[in-house]
N, C-alpha and C positions, 0 to 999 in steps of 0.2 A: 304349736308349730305353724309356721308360715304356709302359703301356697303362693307360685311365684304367677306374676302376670306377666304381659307384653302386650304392650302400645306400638301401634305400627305409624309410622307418620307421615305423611303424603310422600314425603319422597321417597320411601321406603326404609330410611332407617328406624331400627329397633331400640325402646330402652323397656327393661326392666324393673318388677319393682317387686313388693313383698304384698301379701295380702291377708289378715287376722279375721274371717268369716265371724260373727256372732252369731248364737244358736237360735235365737230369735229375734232377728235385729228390726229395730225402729227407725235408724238413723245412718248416714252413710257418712265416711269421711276421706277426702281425698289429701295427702297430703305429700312435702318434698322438703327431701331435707333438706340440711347444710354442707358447705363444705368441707370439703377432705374428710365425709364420714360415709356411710352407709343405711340403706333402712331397717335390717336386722336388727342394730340397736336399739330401735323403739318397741321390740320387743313389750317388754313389760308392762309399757304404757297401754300399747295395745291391747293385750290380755285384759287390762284395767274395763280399758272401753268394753273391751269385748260381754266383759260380765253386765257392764249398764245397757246392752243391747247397740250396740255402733258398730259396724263391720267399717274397717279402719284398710286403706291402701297408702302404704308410701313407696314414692316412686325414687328408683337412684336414679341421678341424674348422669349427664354423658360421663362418661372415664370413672365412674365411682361406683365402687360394691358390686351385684352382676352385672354391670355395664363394663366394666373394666378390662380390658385386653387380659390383666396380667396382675401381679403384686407389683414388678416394674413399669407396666406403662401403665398408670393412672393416673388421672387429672388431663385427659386427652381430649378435648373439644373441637367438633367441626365450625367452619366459621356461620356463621349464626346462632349456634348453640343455645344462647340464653331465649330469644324468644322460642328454639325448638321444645326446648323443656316448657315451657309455658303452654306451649300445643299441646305436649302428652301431658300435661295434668289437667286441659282441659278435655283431651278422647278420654279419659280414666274417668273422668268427673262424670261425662255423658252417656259410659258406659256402663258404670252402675248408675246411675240414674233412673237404667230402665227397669226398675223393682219398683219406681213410682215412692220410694220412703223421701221424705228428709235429706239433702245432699250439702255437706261444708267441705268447705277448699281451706284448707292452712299449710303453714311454711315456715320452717326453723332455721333463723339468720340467711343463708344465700337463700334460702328457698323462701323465706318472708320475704325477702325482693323480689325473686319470680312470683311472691303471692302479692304483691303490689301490682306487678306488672297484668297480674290476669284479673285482676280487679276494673282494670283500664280497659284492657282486649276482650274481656268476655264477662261484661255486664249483666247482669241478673241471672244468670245460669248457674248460680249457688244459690242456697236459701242464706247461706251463712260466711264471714271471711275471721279467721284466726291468723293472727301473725305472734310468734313466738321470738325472741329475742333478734330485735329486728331494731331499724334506724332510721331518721326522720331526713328533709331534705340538709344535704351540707355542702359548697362549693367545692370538694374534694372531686366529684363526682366527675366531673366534667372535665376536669384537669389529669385528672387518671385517663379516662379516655383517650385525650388528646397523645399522651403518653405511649400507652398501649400501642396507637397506632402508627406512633413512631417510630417506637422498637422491636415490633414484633412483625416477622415475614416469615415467609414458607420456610426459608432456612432452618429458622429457630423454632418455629410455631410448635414442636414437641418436645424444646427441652427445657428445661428449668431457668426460669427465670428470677436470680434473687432480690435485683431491685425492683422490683413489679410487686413482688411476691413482700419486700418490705413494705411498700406504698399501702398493700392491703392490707397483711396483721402485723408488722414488728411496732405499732404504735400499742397494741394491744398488752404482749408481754410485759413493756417496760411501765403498763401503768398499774402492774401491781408488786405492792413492794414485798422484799424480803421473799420473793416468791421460792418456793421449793423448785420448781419446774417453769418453763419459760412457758406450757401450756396452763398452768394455773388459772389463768383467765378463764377457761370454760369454766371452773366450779372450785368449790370452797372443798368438796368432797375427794380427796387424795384417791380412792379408790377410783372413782371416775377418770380421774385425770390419768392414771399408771393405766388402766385398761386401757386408755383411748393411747396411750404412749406403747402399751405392747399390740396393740391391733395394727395388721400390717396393711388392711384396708382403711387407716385413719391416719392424718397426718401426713398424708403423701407431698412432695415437692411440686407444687405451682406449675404450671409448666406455663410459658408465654402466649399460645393461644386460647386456651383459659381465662388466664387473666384478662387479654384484651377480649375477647369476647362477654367476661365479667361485667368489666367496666364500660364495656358498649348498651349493657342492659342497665346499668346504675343507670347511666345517661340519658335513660328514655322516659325515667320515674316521674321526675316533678317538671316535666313540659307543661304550659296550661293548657293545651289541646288535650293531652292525654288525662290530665287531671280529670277534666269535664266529662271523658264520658263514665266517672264512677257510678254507679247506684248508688241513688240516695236514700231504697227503700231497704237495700241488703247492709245488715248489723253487722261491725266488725269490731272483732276484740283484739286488743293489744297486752299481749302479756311479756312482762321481761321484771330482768332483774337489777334490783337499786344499784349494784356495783358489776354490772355487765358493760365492759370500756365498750364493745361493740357501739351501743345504746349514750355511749359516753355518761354511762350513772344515771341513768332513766332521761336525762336531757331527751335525746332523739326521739324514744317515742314518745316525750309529753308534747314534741315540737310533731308531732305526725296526727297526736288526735287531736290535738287545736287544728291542723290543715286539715282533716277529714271532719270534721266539724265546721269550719269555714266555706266548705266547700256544700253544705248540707247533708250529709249524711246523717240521717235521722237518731241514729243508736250507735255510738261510738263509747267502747270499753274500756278504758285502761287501768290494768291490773300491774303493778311496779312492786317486785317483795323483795323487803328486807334483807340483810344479808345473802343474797345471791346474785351469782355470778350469771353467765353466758346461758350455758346450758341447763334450765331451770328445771326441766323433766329430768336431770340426772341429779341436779343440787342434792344436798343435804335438808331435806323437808318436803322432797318432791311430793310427798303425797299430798300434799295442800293444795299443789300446782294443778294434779292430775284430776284431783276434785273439783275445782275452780272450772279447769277444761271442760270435765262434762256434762257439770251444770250451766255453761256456755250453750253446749252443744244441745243437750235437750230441752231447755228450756222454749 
């Protein structure tokens, strides 16, 4: 069982996140999910780490899991939201830190962009950077942006937005065929998928200042200013799966560690498995995935 934290962030607002103490830990792990989910669900993984010695924190982000007003108002973001989450995973990061172990930063799909983004903004303050089914530079970015800020005002800024909300997943859906479910794209694992379909904290409607606040953080990713200030002595692993659309079928992250390669980062990972979809720590074979993670991690 979990114990809950809280990040307080300059301006006083609060997020929440879950925390899996280890009984004798070596290794610390800070990490943020994805959207429309929660961190309860890493559950299991954690427990995993927990036994190889990783005391493991994921943070929800704004309007998601206990961050959430409600079952009905979630997916609710203040405007700047995406670099705020980037803040509290780095207080979380500096906050265990201070055990003096071992400290990695990772991020699963929205939250591998926030771990992009803090790779940029807080340089060598990890020993470690993990991104988990995550996407490489695309001109979409910018043009979502531009989008967002066109349609999205105080009026609307809390309700659902379904062209916004196409622009970000309905490309996803329709690129698997024959699908049972329109969420099929997270995994090949039908159990996974009905849970994340009956979970009332997963799956929630987009709401428009979300989105543009999303796409305001996509838009910051592949600046060359922001590029340059990566470390290029901090290893980062790229893990995703061969039929994850997110990733566009591993295209995006093979196009992200050739640019973090480019760029000189010394130790750049990419790990691409087979028959898997989105979410690889739930796939059908996660135990490969979780192993891989933490011989990552301790290594």
């Amino acid at each position: 069982m979990f114990e809950i934290f809280e990040v307080v962030l300059p301006e006083g607002e609060k997020l929440k996140g879950c925390f899996w103490p280890a009984k004798n830990p070596t290794h610390n792990l800070v990490m943020q999910t994805g959207m429309n989910e929660h961190a309860s669900r890493y559950e299991a993984m954690a427990l995993y780490l927990n036994e190889a010695g990783i005391n493991v924190s994921i943070l929800d982000a704004f309007g998601q899991g206990l961050n959430a007003e409600s079952i009905e108002n979630q997916e609710r973001w203040p405007e700047g939201a995406f670099a705020k989450n980037v803040d509290a995973m780095h207080l979380r990061l500096e906050e265990v830190k201070k055990n003096g172990l071992p400290t990695i930063i990772m991020g699963h799909s929205m939250g591998s962009f926030m771990t992009q983004s803090y790779a940029e903004r807080y340089p060598n303050t990890a020993d470690k950077i993990v991104l988990f089914g995550t996407n490489g530079p695309t001109g979409i970015y910018g043009l979502a942006k531009l989008l967002g800020k066109l349609l999205v005002h105080k009026g609307n800024w809390d309700k659902p937005n379904k062209f916004l909300s196409n622009l970000a997943l309905g490309g996803y859906a329709k690129a698997i065929k024959n699908r049972r479910t329109d969420l099929d794209w997270l995994s090949y694992d039908e159990k996974n998928v009905d849970d994340y379909i009956a979970d009332p904290y997963c799956g929630h409607e987009n709401t428009g200042g979300f989105l543009r606040e999303f796409f305001i953080g996509l838009a910051t990713l592949y600046k060359k200013k922001n590029l340059a200030n990566i470390s290029k002595e901090t290893p980062i692993a790229i893990m995703a799966g061969e039929e994850d659309p997110v990733g566009v079928n591993g295209k995006g992250p093979r196009n992200l560690a050739k640019l973090y390669t480019k760029l000189g980062v010394k130790d750049v990972t990419l790990k691409l498995y087979p028959k898997m979809r989105h979410e690889i720590h739930n796939e059908i074979g996660k135990e490969q995935v979780w192993s891989d993670l933490k011989d990552f991690l301790l290594a």
